[in-house]
N, C-alpha and C positions, 0 to 999 in steps of 0.2 A: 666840795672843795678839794678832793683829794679821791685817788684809790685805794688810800688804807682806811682800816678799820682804825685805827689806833696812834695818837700821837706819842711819842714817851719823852716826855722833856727832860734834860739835864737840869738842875735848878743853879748854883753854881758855872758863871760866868754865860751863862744864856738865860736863862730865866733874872737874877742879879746878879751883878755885874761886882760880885764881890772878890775874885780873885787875886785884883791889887792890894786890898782889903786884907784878906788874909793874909797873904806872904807877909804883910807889916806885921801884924800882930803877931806871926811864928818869930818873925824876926827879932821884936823888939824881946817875947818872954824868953828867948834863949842869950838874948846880950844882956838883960836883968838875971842871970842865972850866970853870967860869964862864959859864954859861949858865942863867940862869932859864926855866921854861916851867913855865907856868898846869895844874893838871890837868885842867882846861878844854880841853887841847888835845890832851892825851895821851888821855884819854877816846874821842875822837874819833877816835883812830888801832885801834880795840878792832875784831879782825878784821882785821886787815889785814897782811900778810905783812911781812917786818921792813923790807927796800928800800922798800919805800908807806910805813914808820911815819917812814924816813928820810928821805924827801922830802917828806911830809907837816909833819914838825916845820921841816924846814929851811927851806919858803915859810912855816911861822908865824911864825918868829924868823928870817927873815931870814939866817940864819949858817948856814956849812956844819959839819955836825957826824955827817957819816956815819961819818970813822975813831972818834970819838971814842964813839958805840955800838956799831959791829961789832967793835972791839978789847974794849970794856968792857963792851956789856950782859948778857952772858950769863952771865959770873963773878959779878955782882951780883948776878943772878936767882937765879943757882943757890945765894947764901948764902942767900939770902931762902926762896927754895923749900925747901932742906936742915932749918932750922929751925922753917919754919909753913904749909909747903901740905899742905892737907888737900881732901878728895874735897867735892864737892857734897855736901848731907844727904840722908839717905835713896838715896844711890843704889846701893850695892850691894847693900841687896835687892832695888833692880827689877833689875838686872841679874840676880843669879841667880833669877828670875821669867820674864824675858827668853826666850822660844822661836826668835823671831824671829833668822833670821842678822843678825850687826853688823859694822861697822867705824868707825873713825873716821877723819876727813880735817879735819885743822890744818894753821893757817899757820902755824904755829909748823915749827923746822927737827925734824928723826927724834931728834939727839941730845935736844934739852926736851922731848921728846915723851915718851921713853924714862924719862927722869930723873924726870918727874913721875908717869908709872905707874908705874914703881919705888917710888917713894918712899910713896905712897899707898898701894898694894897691889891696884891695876888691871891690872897688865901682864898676870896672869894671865887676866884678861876679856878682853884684844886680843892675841893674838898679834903676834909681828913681821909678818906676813904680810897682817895685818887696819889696819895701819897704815899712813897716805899724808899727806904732807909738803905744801905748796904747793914745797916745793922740787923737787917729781917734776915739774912741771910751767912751764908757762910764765910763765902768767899768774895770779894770786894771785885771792882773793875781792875784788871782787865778780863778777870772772870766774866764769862754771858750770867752767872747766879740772878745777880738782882735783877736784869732784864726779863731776864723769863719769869721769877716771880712775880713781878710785875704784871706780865702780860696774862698771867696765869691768873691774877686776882681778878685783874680787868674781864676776863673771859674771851681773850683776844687770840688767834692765830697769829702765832710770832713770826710766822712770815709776811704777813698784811699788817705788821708793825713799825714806824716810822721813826728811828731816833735822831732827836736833833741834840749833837755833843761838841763841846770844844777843846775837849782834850783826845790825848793818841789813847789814853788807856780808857776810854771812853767809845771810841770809835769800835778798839779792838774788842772792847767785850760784847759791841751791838754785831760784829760782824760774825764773831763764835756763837753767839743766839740764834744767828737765820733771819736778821732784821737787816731792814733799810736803816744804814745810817748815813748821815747828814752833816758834814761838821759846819757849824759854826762859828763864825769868826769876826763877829760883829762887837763884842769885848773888846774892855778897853787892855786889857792884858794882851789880846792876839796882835803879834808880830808877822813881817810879813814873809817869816817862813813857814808861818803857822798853819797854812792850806796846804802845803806842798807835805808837811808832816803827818795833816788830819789824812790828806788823800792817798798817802803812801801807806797808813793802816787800814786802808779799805773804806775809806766814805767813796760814795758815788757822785758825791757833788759837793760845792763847799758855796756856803750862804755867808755874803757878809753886813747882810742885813735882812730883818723881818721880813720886807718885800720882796726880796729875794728871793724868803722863804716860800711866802704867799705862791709866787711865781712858780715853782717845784710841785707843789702842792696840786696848783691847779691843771700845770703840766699831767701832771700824776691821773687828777682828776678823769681829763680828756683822755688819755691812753687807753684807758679801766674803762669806758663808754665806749671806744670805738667797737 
């Protein structure tokens, strides 16, 4: 189905379709704390490891508010998620369509990682073993760090490696690795300047839906045969 060896999935807003998800819950536990912030700002934190989302917010608003999400944001998420996270559309028949070895690599921490494939009915599509943290690593996305580890667990050449991202800082760190990346945009968060952002950090193509993807895939396939 493809000319790579290796899929690398973002989990977080392509795999589930959680990123409206979140932004509520950063939201609400920083206006339970007394803190307003614009989703205008939070948007802008999409892809980025949760230490970047807290430093990031904390030069938007000026205020220090790092205990007040690493204590709370995650209980929040997870009532949010327990209730109404559901998978991208159409993706689990590309998935078992899928020939192609996968894993996925989020900045999200291994416990939301887990919770959200649980909860959806993906875990069975990634093994524990097929699953990598920004936590396993140093440096977060837009860093290539977790890609390459990634691809390194996998035993994969990072250049026959395929990333499908829907964020800019997601793109940028598959394109610092030597990988194909993919953006995205099939999320119920993606706007529609959200290709023209994914492809101005270097995606090669932009998917706004599984089929799509499929379609790229098998493109890919054909080329690698001729």
């Amino acid at each position: 189905m493809s000319g790579f060896d290796l899929v690398i999935f973002d989990c977080d807003g392509v795999l589930v379709d959680s990123e409206p998800l979140s932004a509520e819950a950063i939201q609400t536990v920083l206006r339970d704390g007394g803190i307003e912030v614009p989703l205008e700002a939070i948007w802008r934190c999409v892809g980025m490891k949760q230490a970047d989302i807290v430093a990031h917010l904390e030069r938007e608003t000026g205020q220090t508010i790092g205990n007040l999400l690493v204590d709370n944001l995650w209980p929040a998420t997870r009532a949010l998620f327990a209730g109404r996270l559901q998978t991208t559309r159409g993706l689990k028949p590309f998935l078992d369509a899928l020939t192609t070895r996968r894993c996925l690599a989020s900045s999200s921490t291994h416990e939301r990682i887990g919770f959200s494939l649980g909860i959806t009915g993906l875990d069975s599509y990634f093994p524990a073993a097929s699953r990598f943290s920004s936590s396993d690593v140093r440096h977060g996305k837009p860093a290539p760090d977790l890609f390459l580890h990634a691809a390194a667990r996998m035993g994969a050449d990072p250049g026959k490696c395929l990333v499908i991202e829907d964020s800019r800082y997601g793109i940028m760190a598959a394109v610092a690795a030597g990988m194909t990346a993919l953006g995205y945009v099939g999320g119920s968060h993606s706007t529609p300047a959200s290709a023209a952002a994914l492809t101005a950090c270097g995606a090669y193509g932009i998917a706004p839906t599984w089929a799509d993807v499929a379609e790229r895939l098998a493109l890919a396939g054909s080329t690698a045969a001729d």
